[in-house]
Each structure stands twice: as C-alpha cells, then as structure tokens.
C-alpha positions as CSV (number, residue, x, y, z in Angstrom):
1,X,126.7,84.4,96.9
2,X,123.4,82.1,97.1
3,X,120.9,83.4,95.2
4,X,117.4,83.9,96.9
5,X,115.3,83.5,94.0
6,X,115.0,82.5,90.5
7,X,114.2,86.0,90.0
8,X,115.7,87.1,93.6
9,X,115.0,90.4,93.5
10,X,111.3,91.5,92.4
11,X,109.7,94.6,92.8
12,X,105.7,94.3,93.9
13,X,102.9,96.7,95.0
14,X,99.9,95.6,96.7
15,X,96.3,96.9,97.8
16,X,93.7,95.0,100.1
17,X,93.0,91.7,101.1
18,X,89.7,89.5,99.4
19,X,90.6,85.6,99.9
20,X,87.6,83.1,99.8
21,X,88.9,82.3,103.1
22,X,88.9,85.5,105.4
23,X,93.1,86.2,105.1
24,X,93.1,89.9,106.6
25,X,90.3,91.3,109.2
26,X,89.1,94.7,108.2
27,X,85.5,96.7,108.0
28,X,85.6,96.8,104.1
29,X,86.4,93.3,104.2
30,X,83.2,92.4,106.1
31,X,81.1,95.2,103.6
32,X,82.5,93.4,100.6
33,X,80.9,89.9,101.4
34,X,77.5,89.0,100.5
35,X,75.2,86.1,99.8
36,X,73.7,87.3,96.6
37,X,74.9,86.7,92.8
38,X,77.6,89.2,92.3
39,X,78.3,91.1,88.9
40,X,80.1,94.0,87.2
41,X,78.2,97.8,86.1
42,X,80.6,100.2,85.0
43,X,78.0,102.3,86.3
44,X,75.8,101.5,89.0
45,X,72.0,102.8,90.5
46,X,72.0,106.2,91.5
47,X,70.0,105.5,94.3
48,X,66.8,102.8,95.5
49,X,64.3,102.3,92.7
50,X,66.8,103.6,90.1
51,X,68.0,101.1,87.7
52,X,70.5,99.6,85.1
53,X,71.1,97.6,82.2
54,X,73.8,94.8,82.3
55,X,74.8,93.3,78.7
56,X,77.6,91.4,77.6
57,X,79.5,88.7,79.5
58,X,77.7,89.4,82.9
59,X,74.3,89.2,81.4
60,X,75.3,85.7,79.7
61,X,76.7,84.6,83.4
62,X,73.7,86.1,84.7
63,X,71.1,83.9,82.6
64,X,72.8,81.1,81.1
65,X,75.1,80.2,83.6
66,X,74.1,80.8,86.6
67,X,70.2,80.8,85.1
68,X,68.5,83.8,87.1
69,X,65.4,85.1,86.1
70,X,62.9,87.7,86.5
71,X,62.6,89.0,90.6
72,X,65.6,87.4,91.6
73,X,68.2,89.3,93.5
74,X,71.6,90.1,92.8
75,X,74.6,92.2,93.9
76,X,76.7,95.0,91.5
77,X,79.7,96.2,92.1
78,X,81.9,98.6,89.7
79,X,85.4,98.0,90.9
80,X,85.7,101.0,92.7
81,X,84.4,100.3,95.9
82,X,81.0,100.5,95.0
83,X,78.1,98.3,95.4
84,X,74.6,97.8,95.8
85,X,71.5,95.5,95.8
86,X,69.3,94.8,93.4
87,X,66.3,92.6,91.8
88,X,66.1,91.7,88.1
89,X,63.4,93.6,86.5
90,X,63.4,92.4,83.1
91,X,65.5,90.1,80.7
92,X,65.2,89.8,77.0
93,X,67.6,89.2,74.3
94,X,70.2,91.8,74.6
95,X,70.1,92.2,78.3
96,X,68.5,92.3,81.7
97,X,67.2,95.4,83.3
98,X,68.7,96.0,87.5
99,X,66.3,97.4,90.0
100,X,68.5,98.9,93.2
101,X,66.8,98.0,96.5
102,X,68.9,100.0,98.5
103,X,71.1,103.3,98.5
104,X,74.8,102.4,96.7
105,X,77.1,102.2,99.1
106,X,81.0,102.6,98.8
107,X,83.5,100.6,100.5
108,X,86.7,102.5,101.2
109,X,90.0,100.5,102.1
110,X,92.2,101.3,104.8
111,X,95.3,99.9,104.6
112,X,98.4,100.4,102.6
113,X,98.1,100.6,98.9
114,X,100.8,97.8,97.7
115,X,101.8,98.3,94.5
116,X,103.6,95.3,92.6
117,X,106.4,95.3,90.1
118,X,107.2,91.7,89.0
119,X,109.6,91.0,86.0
120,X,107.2,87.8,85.1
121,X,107.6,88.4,81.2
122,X,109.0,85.4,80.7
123,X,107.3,82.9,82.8
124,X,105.7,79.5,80.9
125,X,102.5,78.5,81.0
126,X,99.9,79.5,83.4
127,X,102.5,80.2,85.9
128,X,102.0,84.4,85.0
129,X,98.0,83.3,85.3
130,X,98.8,82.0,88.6
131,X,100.9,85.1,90.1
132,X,98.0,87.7,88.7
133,X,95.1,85.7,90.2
134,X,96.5,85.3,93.6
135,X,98.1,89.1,93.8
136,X,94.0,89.9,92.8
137,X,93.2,87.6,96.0
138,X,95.9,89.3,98.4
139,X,94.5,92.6,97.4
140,X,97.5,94.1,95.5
141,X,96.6,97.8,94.2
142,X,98.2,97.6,91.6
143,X,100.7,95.2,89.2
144,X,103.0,96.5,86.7
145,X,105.0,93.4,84.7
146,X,108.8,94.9,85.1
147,X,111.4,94.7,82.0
148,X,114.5,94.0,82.6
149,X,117.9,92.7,80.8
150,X,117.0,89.5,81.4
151,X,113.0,89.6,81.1
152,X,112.8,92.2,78.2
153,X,109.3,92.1,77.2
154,X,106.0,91.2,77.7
155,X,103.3,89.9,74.4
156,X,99.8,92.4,74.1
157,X,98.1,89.2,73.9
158,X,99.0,87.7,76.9
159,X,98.5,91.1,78.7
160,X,94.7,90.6,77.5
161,X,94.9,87.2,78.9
162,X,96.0,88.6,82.1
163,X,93.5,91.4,82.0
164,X,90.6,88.3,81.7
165,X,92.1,86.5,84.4
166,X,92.4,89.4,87.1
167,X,88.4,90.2,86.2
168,X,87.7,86.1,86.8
169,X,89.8,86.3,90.4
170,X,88.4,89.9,91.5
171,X,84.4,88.1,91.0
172,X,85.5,85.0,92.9
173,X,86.9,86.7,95.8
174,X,84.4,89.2,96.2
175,X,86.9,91.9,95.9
176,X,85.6,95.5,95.7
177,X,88.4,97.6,94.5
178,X,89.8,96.3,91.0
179,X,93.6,95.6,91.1
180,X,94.9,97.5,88.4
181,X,97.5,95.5,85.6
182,X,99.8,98.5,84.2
183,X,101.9,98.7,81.1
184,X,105.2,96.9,81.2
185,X,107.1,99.3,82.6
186,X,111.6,99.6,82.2
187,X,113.5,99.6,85.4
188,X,114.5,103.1,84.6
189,X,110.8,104.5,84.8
190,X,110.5,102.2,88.6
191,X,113.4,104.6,90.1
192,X,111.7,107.7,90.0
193,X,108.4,106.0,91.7
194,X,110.6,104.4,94.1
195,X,112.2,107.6,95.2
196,X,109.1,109.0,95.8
197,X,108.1,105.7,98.4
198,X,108.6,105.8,101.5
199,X,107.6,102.1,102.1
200,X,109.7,100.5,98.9
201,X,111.2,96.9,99.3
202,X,113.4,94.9,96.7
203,X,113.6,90.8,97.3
204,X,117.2,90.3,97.6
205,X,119.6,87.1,98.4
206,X,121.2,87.4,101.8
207,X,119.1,90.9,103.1
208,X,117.8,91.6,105.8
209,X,115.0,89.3,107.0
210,X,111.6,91.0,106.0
211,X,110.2,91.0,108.9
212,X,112.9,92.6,110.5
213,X,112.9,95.2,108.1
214,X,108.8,95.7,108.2
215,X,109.4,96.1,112.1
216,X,111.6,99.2,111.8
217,X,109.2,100.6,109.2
218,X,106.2,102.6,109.7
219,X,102.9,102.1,108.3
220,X,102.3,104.4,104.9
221,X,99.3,104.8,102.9
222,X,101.1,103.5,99.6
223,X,104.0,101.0,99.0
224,X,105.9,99.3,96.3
225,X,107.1,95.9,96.0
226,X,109.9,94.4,93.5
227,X,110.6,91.7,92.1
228,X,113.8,90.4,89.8
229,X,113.3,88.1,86.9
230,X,114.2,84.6,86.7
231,X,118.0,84.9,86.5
232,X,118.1,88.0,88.7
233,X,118.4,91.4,87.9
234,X,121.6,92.9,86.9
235,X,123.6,94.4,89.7
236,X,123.7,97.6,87.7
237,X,119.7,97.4,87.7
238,X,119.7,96.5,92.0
239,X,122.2,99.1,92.4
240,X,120.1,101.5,91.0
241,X,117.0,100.8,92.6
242,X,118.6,100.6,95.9
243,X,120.0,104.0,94.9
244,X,116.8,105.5,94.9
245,X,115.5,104.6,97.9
246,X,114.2,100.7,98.0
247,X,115.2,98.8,100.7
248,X,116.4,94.9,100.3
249,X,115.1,92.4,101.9
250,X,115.8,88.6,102.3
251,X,112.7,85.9,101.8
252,X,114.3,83.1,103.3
253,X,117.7,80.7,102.7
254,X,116.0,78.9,99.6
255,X,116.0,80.1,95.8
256,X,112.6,81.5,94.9
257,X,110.5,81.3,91.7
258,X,109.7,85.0,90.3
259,X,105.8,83.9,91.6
260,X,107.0,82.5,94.6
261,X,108.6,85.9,95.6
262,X,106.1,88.0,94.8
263,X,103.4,86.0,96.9
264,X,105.6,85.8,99.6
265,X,106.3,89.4,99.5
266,X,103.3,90.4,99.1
267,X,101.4,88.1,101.8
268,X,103.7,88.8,104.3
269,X,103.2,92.9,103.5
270,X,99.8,92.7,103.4
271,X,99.5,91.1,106.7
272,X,101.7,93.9,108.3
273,X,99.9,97.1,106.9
274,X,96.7,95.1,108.0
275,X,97.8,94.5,111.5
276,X,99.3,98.0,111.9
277,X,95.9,99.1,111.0
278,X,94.0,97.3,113.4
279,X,96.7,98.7,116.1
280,X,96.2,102.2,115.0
281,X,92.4,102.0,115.3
C-alpha cells in the first residue's frame, strides 16, 4: 500500500486564520489589523486614560529596536482577544509607562476551533520551527506534539524553543488569540479527546479525499486534526484512533513530510470552517 506521508497519518487541531497576506475573510480578522506598533501585556488598560507598564522583551523591542519614544502610539494585545490603543507616557530604565486612548476591545473568533496533534518529535533542524510558525499563521487553536512508537519523545528545551517561536509568529501576523503548544501528549490520552469530537480527521494513505470527506461534514465549533510521525503510525495506533471516532482522510497520491501534512491539513480545514461560516452568516 503507498504510503501518503512520511508521517501519513497526523493528528492536528486548528483555531483562526492571521496570515500577513489576508488567507481567510472574517470580522475579527479585519479587528485584528492595525497600523500601529503592536506588543504583548498580560494585562491590559481597564479602560481610556488608564494605564500599564511594559518590561521585559517588549519594552527592549519597544525602545531599542524599533526606537519609540515618549507620545508615540502603540497597540497591546494579551493573547486573548484583547486589544487596545495607546500612547507611551514615560520610558526610563526598567520600563515604559502605556496610556489607553480608547476603551479595550475584545475580538472573538468565529469559526471552528482546530486543534492539532502532530507527532513532529523527531523532525531535524528548524523543520519543527517551521510547522509551529506556520500553524500560529493558519490560526490553529491549539498544537499538542503527539508520541508515538516511532516518535517517542519530545526535549523540554526544544519545547521552550518552540514556545519562543510561536510568540515571534503570533506578533508578526497580528494574531489576537495565542495558539496554545500543549504537553507531548501519548496516543492513548488523544482517544478519549477524539471520541468526544465530532469533527476529528486522521491523514491517512489511500482515504477518502478530504474534501470529500469535509463536504459530508458539518461545521462544529471545535475540531481535531492528526498527524502520524515520519514512518507512520503503527496500525495498532490508527486502528485505535479510528476506533474512537476520527475519520481518515487522503492528502493526495504523493508521500508527505509530517510538516507537509499538517499544513495541508490544516489549510485546507481552516478554509472550510471559514467558508461555512461566511455561509451561515
């Protein structure tokens, strides 16, 4: 049987959409997008003429990068859908004091919550990097890095590499809502989140087409993706999962990487909840 992917079948969730380029049309995508100097506050203005400190990171991108000073405006958001104007007050050594201009506002999404599960343990060189940052820019909810047999673990250190890399793609894209990167999680502890999915799809060789099977499906506010590692999963592991309730689905005739997959799984989901949203409106 031909294989569909280095990893053929992967398991992915995914949330909104937040390319540079506009990918998916949708009313939070149009709030999200501003002309001002975005930046992170764990906590943001209560409300106009109320204020907040930024330190750290942010303030050093703030001054020394991108060298703002005193009265000049800026955009915070805290990863949660919230966001709001605001003018530097003050700057000294530690930090730089946030006037809001406005009322915070908060940005709900509407589509379906994907959720990814990608067995990418074992990928070389920035090719993890690479699947994290572009699942951020898709808008994936959520990505959890799936152990399997074959893709057994995952280091701490390069989840805190990932971690860095998700924050760097969430600014760049002007995304709103923070894609979350779970613990490694075993394909035993998927199958009860699975069961519980009604939208659940494993990339499998020689499936049904996708799109095929996203055309018989029904629009759900939260779904789950998956994805095998290089070498595949075992067909103990895809006979449990499609056991509980996933259904497979083929990418294409031509063997995948595990990144590859996911992307393609996850673009072409994205894009469906999206346009069964605008339909539904």
């Amino acid at each position: 049987m031909q294989a569909l992917c280095c990893n053929p079948r992967l398991a992915v969730v995914v949330n909104r959409s937040c390319r540079k380029t506009r990918a998916f049309s949708s009313d939070s995508s149009n709030q999200s997008r501003g002309g001002l100097p975005r930046f992170f506050s764990d906590v943001l203005p209560s409300s106009k003429g109320s204020g907040v400190r930024v330190q750290g990171d942010e303030f050093w991108h703030m001054t020394k990068v991108l060298r703002l000073n005193t009265d000049d405006r800026v955009e915070l958001f805290n990863g949660k859908g919230g966001l709001v104007k605001g003018s530097i007050e003050r700057i000294d050594r530690t930090g730089a004091d946030i006037v809001a201009l406005e009322n915070p506002k908060l940005v709900s999404t509407n589509t379906t919550q994907w959720h990814v599960y990608a067995a990418f343990g074992t990928l070389k060189g920035g090719r993890s990097d690479w699947l994290l940052e572009k699942c951020t820019e898709l808008g994936a909810s959520s990505v959890t890095p799936l152990l399997t047999e074959r893709s057994p673990s995952i280091s701490d250190n390069r989840v805190d590499r990932l971690q860095r890399v998700i924050f760097a793609a969430a600014k760049q894209c002007q995304r709103l809502h923070e894609m979350a990167l779970n613990p490694p999680l075993k394909v035993g502890g998927l199958l009860p989140i699975v069961s519980q999915s009604k939208l659940s799809f494993i990339a499998a060789a020689e499936a049904t087409p996708v799109l095929n099977a996203l055309a018989l499906s029904q629009r759900e506010p939260v779904g789950s993706i998956i994805i095998g590692p290089e070498g595949d999963f075992t067909e103990a592991e895809v006979k449990s999962i499609v056991e509980a309730g996933a259904t497979a689905v083929g990418l294409g005739p031509h063997r995948l990487r595990v990144e590859t997959a996911t992307i393609a799984l996850l673009s072409t989901a994205m894009l469906w909840s999206d346009s069964q949203g605008l339909f539904d409106s």
